[in-house]
C-alpha positions as CSV (number, residue, x, y, z in Angstrom):
1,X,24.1,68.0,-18.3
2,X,25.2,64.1,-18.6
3,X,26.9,63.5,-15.7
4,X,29.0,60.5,-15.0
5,X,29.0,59.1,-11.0
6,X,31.3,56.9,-10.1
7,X,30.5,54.5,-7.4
8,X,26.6,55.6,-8.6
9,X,25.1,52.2,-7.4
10,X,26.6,52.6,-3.9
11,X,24.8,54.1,-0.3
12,X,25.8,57.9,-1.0
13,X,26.2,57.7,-4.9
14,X,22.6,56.3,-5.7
15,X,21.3,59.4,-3.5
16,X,23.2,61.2,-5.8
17,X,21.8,59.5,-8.9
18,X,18.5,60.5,-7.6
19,X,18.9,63.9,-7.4
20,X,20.2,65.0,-10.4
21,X,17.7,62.8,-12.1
22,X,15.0,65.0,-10.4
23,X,17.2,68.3,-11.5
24,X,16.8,66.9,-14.8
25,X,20.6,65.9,-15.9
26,X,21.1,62.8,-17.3
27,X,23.0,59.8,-15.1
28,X,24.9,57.2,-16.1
29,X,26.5,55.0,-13.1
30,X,30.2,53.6,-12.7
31,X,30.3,51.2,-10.3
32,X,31.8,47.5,-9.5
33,X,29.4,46.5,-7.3
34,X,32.1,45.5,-4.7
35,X,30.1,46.6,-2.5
36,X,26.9,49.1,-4.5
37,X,24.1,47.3,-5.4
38,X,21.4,47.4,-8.8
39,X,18.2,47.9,-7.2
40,X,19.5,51.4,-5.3
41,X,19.2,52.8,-9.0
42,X,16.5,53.8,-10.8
43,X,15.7,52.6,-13.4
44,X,16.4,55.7,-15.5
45,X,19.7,55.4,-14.7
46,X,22.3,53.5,-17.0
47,X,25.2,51.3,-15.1
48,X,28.0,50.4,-16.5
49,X,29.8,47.6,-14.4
50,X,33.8,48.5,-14.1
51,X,36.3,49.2,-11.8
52,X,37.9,52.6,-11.6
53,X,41.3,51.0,-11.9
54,X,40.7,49.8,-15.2
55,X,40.4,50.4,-19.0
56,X,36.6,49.9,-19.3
57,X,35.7,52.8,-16.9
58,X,38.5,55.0,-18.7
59,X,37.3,54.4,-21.7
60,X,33.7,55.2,-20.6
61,X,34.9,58.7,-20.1
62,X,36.8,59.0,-23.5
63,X,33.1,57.3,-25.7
64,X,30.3,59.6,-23.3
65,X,32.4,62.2,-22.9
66,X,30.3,63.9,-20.3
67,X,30.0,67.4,-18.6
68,X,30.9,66.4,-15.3
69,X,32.2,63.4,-13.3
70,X,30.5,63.1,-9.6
71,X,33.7,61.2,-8.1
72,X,32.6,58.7,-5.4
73,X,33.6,55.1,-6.2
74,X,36.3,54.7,-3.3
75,X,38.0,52.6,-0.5
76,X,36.2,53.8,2.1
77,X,37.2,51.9,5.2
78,X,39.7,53.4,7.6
79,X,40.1,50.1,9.2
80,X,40.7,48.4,5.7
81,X,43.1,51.5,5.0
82,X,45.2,50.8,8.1
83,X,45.5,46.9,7.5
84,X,45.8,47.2,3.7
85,X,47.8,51.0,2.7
86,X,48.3,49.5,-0.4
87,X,44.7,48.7,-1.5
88,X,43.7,51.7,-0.4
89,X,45.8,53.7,-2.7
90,X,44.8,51.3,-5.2
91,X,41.9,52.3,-5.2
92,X,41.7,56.1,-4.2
93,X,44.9,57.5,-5.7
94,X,44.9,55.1,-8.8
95,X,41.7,54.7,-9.4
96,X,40.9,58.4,-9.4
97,X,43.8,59.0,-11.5
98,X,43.0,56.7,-14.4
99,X,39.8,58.7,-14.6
100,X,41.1,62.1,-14.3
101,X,43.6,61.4,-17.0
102,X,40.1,59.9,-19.2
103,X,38.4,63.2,-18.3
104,X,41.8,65.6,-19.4
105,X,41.4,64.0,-22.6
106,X,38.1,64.3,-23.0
107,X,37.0,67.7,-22.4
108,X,35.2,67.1,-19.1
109,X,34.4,70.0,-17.8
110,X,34.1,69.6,-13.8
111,X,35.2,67.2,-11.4
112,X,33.3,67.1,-7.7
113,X,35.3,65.1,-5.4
114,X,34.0,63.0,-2.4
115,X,36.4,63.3,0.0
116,X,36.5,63.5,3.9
117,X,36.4,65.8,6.6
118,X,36.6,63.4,9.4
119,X,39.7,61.9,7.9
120,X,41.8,64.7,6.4
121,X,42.5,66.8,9.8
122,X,43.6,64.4,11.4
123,X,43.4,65.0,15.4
124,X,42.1,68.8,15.1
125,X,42.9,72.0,16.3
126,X,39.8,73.7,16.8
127,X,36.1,72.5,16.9
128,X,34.4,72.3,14.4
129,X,37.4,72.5,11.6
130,X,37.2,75.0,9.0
131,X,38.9,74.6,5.4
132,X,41.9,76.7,6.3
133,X,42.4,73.6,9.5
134,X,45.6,72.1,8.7
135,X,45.1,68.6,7.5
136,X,47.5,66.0,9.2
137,X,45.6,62.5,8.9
138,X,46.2,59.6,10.8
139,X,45.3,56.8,8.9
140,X,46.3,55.7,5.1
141,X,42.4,56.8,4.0
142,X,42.8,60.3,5.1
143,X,46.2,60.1,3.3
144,X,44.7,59.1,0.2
145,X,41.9,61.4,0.4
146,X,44.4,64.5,0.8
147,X,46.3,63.1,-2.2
148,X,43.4,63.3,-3.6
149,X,42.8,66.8,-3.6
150,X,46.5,67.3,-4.5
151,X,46.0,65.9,-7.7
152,X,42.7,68.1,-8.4
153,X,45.1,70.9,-7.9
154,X,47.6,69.4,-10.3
155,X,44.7,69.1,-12.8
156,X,43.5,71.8,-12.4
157,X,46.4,74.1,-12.7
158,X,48.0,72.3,-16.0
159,X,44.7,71.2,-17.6
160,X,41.9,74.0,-16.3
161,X,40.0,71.0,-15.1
162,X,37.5,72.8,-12.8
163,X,37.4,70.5,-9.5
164,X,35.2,70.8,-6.1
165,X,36.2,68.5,-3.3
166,X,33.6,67.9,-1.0
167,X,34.8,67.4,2.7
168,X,32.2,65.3,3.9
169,X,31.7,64.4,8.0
170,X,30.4,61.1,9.2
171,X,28.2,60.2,6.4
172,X,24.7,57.7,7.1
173,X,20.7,57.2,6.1
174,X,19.8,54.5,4.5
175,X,20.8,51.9,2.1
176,X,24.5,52.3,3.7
177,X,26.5,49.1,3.8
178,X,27.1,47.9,7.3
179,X,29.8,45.9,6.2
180,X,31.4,47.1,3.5
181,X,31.4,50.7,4.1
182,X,31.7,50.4,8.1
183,X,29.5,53.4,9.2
184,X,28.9,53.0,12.8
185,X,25.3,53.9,12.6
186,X,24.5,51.0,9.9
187,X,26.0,48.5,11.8
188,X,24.7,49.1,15.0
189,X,21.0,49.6,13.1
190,X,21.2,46.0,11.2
191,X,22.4,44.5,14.9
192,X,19.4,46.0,16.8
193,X,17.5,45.2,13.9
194,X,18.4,41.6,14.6
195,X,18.1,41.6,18.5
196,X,21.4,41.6,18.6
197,X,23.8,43.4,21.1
198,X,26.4,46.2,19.5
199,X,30.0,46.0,20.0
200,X,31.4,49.6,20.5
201,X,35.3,50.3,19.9
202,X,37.2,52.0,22.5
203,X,34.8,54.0,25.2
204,X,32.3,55.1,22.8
205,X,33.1,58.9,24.0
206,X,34.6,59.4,21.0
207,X,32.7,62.3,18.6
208,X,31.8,62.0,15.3
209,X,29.7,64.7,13.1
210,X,27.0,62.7,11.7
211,X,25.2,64.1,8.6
212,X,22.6,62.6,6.6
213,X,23.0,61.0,2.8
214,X,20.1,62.6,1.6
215,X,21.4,65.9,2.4
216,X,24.8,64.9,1.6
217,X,23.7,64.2,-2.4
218,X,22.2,68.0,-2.2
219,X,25.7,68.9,-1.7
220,X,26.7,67.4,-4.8
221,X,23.7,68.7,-7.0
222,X,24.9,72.0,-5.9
223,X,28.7,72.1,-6.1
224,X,27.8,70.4,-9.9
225,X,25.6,73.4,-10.9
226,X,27.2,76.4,-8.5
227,X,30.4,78.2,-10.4
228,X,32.4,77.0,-7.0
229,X,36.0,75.3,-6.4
230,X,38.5,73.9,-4.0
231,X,37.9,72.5,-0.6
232,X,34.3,72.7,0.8
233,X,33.0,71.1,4.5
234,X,29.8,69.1,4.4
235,X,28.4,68.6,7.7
236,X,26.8,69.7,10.5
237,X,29.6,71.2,13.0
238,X,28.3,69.3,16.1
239,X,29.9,66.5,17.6
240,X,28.0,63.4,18.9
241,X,29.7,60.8,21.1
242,X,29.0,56.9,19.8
243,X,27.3,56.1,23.0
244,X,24.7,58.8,22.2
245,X,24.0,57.7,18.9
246,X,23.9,53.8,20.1
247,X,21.2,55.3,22.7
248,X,19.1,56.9,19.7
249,X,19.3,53.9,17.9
250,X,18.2,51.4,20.5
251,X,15.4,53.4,21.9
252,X,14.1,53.5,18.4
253,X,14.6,49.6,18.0
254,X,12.4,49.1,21.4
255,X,15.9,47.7,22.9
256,X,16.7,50.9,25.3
257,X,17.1,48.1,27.9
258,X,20.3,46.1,25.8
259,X,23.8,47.5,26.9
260,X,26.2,47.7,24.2
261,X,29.4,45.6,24.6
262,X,32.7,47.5,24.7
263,X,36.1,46.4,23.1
264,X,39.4,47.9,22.7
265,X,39.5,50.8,20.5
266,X,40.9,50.6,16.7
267,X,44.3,52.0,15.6
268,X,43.7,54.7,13.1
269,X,40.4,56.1,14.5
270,X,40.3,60.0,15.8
271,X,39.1,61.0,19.4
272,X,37.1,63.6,18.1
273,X,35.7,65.4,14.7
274,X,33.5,67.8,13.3
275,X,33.6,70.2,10.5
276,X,32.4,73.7,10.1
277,X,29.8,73.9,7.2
278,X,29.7,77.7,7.1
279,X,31.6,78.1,3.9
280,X,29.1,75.7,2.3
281,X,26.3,77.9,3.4
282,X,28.2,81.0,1.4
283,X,28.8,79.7,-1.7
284,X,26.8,76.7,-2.3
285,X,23.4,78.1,-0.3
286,X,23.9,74.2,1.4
287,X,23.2,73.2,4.7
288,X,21.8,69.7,6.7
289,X,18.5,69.9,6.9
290,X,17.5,66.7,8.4
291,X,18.3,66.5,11.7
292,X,20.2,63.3,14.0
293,X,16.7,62.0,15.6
294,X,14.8,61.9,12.9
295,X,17.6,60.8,10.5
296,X,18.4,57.8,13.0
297,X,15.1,57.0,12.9
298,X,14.8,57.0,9.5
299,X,17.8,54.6,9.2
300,X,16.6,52.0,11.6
301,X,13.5,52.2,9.7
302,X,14.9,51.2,6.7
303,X,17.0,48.1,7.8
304,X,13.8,46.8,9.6
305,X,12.2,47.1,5.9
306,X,15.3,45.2,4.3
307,X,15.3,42.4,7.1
308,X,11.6,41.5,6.5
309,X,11.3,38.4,4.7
């Protein structure tokens, strides 16, 4: 298939690129750069340079017509979302409408969806959250995201455009962007990286499921190529407290000894999260295979390769 990804130069999106280059589909790469980078793709890969807000990415669409669109160009911040609701929307309510529009009228076929897990439901229920959780968010991304999906449905319903929106959990490995992307686990790797203490928000008991990128883009490949739709968790369904993965992290650096400084806790940001993956083990034959430990490890890894001169 030719497959379009958006944000395809970015930390999950090149994963993605990589994948479904090694399952033989052919990849071309949306992306602004804002915060993806060149050298993540290789070299088979074509990138076009646009911004999903605009006429140049629409009318990639509308000349390649391709099979598919892997949707993960996004604002992906839920700090940025809280200070900035408009941007956000900008980007992930605008943005994945002017391609949605460019696909309805160009006979893509499928749609999968990034969108969030962690965000969506909002302070949950029940651990971890299934599909059928209500989703409630509490910060303009998770709004966004859930609009999102909305719209799929919309699509969907008028247009037959075949959609998969992937719920993902916290999302990390390497070549994640500690600073435009936020993920706890890049930051605080690039800081220990650097000898340099880490600044935790609010106690750090907070809970996050924490699923590897790799794994994550394996998702992808199969909601692309398995006859699936609607909503589907990807993560792992166990929830790790910061302060944990802060301890992994540090004894991996050699800097077990270096206490992590605290602050006060950001307004947006969920006590606790996980997601239950068991409906992506059903139909998608999905689930993490790497796990926390060695995936932290791998991460660190990687930043010490990027810091070396």
């Amino acid at each position: 298939m030719k497959v379009v990804v958006s944000g395809g130069a970015g930390f999950i999106g090149s994963h993605v690129c990589d994948v479904l280059l090694a399952a033989g589909h052919r990849v071309l790469a949306l992306d602004n750069l804002s915060s993806g980078r060149r050298e993540n793709l290789a070299p088979e890969v074509r990138l076009v340079v646009a911004d999903i807000r605009g006429r140049e990415a629409a009318e990639l669409i509308r000349t390649e017509r391709p099979d598919a669109l892997l949707h993960l160009a996004a604002q992906m911040d839920v700090r940025r979302s809280v200070a900035d609701p408009g941007f956000d929307a900008e980007n992930n309510i605008l943005g994945l409408l002017n391609l949605l529009e460019a696909c309805r009228r160009s006979g893509v076929g499928k749609v999968v969806f990034s969108s969030t897990g962690g965000a969506i439901y909002g302070e949950q229920e029940t651990f971890p959250a299934p599909e059928t959780h209500p989703t409630r968010p509490v910060s303009p991304y998770g709004v966004s995201k859930a609009a999102g999906e909305l719209y799929l449905g919309y699509y969907r319903a008028q247009f037959g455009l075949r959609s998969v929106s992937l719920r993902y959990a916290n999302v990390y490995g390497p070549r994640q962007n500690p600073h435009g992307e936020a993920g706890v686990v890049a930051i605080f790797s690039e800081r220990l990286v650097r000898g340099e203490p880490c600044t935790i928000f609010g106690t750090g008991r907070q809970t996050r499921d924490f699923v590897y990128g790799l794994d994550v883009a394996q998702a992808n490949l199969l909601a692309l190529e398995r006859e699936v739709e609607g909503p589907i968790n990807i993560g792992t369904g166990v929830e790790t407290e910061v302060n944990t993965v802060h301890a992994h992290l540090a004894a991996a650096a050699g800097a077990a000894g270096v206490a992590p400084l605290y602050a006060e806790a950001k307004p947006g940001e969920q006590l606790r999260s996980s997601v239950d993956p068991s409906l992506a083990a059903r139909v998608l034959g999905w689930t993490p295979r790497v796990p926390l430990v060695e995936g932290l490890g791998r991460t660190l890894a990687w930043f010490r390769e990027q810091a070396r001169p």
